[in-house]
N, C-alpha and C positions, 0 to 999 in steps of 0.2 A: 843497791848500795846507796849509802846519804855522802849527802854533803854536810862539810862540817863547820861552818859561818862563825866568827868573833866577833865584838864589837868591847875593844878594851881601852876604858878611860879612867882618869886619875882621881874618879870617883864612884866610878861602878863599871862592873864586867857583865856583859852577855854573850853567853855562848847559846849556839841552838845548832838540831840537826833539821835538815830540808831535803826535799828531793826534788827532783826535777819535774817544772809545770811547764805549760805550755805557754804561757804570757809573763808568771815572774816565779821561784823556786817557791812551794808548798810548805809551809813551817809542820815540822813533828814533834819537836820538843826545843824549850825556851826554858836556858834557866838565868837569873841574875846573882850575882856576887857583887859583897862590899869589897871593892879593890884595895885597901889599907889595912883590912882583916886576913889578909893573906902576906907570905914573908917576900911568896914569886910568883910568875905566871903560871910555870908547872903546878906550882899547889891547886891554883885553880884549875887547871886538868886534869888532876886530878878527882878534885870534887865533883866535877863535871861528870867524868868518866862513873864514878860512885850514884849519882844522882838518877845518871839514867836506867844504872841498873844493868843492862844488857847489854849484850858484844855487839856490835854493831858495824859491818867493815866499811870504812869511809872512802870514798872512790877519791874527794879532794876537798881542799881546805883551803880558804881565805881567812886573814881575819885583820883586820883594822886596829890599828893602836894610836894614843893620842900621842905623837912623838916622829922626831925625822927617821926614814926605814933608809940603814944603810949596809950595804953586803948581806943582805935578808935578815937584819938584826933593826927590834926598836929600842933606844931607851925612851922609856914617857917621862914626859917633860914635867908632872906633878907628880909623880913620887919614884923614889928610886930604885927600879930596876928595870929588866929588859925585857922584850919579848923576841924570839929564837923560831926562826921559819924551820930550823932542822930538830930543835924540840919538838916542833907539831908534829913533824914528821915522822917522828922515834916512837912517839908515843902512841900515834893512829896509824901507823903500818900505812903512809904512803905519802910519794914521792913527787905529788901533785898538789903543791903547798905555794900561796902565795901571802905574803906580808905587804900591806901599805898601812900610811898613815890615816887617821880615822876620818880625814875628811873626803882622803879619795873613795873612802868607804860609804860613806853616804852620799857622795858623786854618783857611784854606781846604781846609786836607786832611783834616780831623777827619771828616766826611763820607763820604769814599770810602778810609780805611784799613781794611784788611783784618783781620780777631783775629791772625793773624801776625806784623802791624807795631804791634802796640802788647798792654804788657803789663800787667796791670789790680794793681795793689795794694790796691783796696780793690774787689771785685769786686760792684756793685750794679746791678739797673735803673736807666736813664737815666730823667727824668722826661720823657715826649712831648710837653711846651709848656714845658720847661726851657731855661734858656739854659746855654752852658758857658763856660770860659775855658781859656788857654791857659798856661804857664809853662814859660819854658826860659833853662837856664843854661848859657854857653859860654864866649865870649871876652869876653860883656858878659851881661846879665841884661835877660831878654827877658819883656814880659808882651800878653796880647790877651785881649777878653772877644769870645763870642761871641752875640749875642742872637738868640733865634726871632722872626723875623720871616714871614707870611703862611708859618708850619709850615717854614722852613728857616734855619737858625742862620749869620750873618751877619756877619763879622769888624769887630771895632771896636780899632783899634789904641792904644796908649798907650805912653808912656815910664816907665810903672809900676819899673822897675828903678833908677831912678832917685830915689824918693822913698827920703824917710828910715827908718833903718834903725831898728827898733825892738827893740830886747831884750828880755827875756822873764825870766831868769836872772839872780843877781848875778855870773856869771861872765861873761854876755853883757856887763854893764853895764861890766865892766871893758876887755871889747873895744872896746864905744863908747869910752872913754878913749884907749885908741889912735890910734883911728883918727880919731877930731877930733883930735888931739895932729897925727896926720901929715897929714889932710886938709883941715883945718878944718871939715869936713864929715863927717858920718856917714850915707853913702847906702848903701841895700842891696846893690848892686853891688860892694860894696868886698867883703862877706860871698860873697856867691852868684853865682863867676863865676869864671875860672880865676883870675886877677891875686887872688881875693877870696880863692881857696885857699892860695895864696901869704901871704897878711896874713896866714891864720890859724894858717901854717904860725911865721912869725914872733912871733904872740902868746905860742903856746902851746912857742915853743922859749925864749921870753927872750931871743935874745942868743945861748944856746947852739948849738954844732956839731952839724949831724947827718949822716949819712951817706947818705941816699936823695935827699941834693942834691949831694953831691960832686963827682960827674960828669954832674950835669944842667945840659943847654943853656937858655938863658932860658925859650926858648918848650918845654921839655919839663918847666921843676918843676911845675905842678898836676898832671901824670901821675904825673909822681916821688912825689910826696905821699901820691896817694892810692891804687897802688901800694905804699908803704911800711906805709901804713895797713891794710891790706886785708890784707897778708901779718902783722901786727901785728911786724912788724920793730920799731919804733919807740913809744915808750907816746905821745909828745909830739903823733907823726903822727897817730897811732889817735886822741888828743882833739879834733885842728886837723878831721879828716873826719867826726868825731859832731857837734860845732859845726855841720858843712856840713849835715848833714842834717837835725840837727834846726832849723838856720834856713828852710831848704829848704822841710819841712813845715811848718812854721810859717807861711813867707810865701804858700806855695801855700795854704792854708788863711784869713788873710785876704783871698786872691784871691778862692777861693770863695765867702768873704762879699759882698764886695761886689760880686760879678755876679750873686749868688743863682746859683750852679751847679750847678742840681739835676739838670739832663742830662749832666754832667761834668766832669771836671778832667785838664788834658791836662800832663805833664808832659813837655817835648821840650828839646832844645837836644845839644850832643856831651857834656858830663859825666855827664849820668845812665845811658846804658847802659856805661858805662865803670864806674861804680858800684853795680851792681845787689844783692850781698850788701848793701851799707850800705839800701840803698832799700829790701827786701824782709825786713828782721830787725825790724820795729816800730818804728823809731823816729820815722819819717819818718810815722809814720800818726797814732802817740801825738801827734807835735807839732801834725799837723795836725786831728785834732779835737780839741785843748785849749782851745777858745775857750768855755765855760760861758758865758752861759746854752744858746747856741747848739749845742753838743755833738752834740746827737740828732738836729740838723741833717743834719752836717756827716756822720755814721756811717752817711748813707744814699748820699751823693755818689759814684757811680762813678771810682774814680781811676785813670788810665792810663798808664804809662811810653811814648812815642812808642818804638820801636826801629827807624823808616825812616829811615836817615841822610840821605834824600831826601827830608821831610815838606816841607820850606820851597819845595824845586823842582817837589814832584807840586802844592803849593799853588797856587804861580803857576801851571802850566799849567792848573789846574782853572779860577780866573779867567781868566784866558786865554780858553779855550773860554766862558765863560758871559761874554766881552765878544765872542766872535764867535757869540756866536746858538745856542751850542747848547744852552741848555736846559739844561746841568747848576749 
């Protein structure tokens, strides 16, 4: 029997089946979906189900959504509609179905990543009765803490991306003006998340024209940006992407306050290895242990770049197998 793993965001779906390894679940089959090319979640279970072709009977099912899971129901927070733990269920003949949100889902994998899938920025011992947390920024601004519990760390989901955005800078403080000007609100998300790359891209051009958006499609300017940034094509780009990092660090670094994440700090989601000079030149570390009194803390925290563009799908299968009995 497989297991049946999701990993559904407000820009792409993956579903896969797995079966059970002896260190993390074995991938069988991966497929990806455009999530906006579809009307619901069913449709893409659909497609899924057609993709693989054959019957398959699923012993149990996890699957992650970017969105709060409540009464075994998601809505995702970027586009409208829900994901339904008893639709999985109806549809795969079985009753061993768990729903979280997509960051608990890639919580789940922190465990059984390999040193090849993740790349350390602040290279330290993990503390062995430490808890950690997770941070990832993509198409929204994702956070999870992880807590040791009976000696194994255990995902607790939050909508942390979503709390207010806190400056740091008189230059940040200017942003905040902004962005309540256009939001009426000033949440992190707006900062640290592709749309967020985009704001800052707008802050820090004024009004002015620039060229590494010219011929960029909606859904391709925070590539554009930071692309333009990275090549230092642009002085305006090159300020809109230190902004991103050093909020980045910053925020990852409040995170690790307040989980106490002395086992580590996970930084995943699709912008950060798309970004890795910016992540790996100090800035993003300066900002993240700037918290005085705290500092000497913060300088001991193992920090990690996720580089498994599959951290959220190897998640859910991992819960998956550990809601059908095996142990991991």
């Amino acid at each position: 029997m497989a297991l049946l793993a999701g990993d559904v965001g407000g820009t792409k779906t993956l579903l896969g089946l797995f079966e059970r390894g002896r260190t993390r679940p074995r991938r069988l089959a991966v497929h990806t979906y455009a999530t906006a090319s579809f009307g619901s979640f069913g449709e893409i279970l659909d497609a899924f189900a057609r993709d693989i072709g054959v019957s398959i009977a699923v012993e149990a099912a996890a699957v992650g959504a970017a969105g709060p899971v409540i009464d075994n129901r998601a809505r995702l927070t970027n586009i409208d509609w829900d994901v339904s733990a008893s639709d999985i269920a109806a549809r795969f003949g079985t009753s061993h179905v768990y729903l979280m949100n997509d960051l608990e889902a890639i919580a789940n994998s922190a465990d059984v990543l390999t040193p090849d899938e993740a790349l350390p920025l602040q290279d330290r011992r993990p503390h062995p009765d430490g808890n950690a947390v997770v941070i990832a920024a993509g198409t929204g601004l994702g956070q999870a803490f992880l807590h040791r519990i009976g000696g194994r760390l255990r995902p607790l989901a939050s909508e942390g991306g979503h709390a207010d955005f806190a400056p740091r800078t008189d230059r940040e403080i200017e942003l905040l003006r902004m962005l309540r000007a256009d939001f009426g609100r000033a949440e992190v998300e707006q900062v640290l998340s592709g749309s967020g790359l985009v704001n800052l891209h707008r802050f820090t051009h004024d009004g002015r024209p620039c060229a590494a958006l010219r011929d960029a499609a909606p859904d391709a300017r925070a590539a554009a940006i930071s692309q333009s940034a990275l090549a230092a094509e642009c002085d305006a780009c090159v300020e809109a992407l230190d902004v991103f990092v050093s909020v980045y660090g910053a925020e990852a670094g409040n995170l690790a306050l307040r989980g106490v994440a002395t086992a580590g700090v996970y930084v995943a989601g699709g912008i950060a290895p798309k970004i890795l000079p910016a992540l790996t030149d100090g800035r993003f570390m300066r900002a993240f242990r700037d918290k005085a009194p705290l500092d000497a803390l913060l300088s001991r925290i193992p920090v990690k770049v996720i580089l498994n563009p599959e951290a959220g799908l190897l998640g859910a299968a991992v819960r998956a197998a550990m809601l059908a009995g095996a142990g991991m």
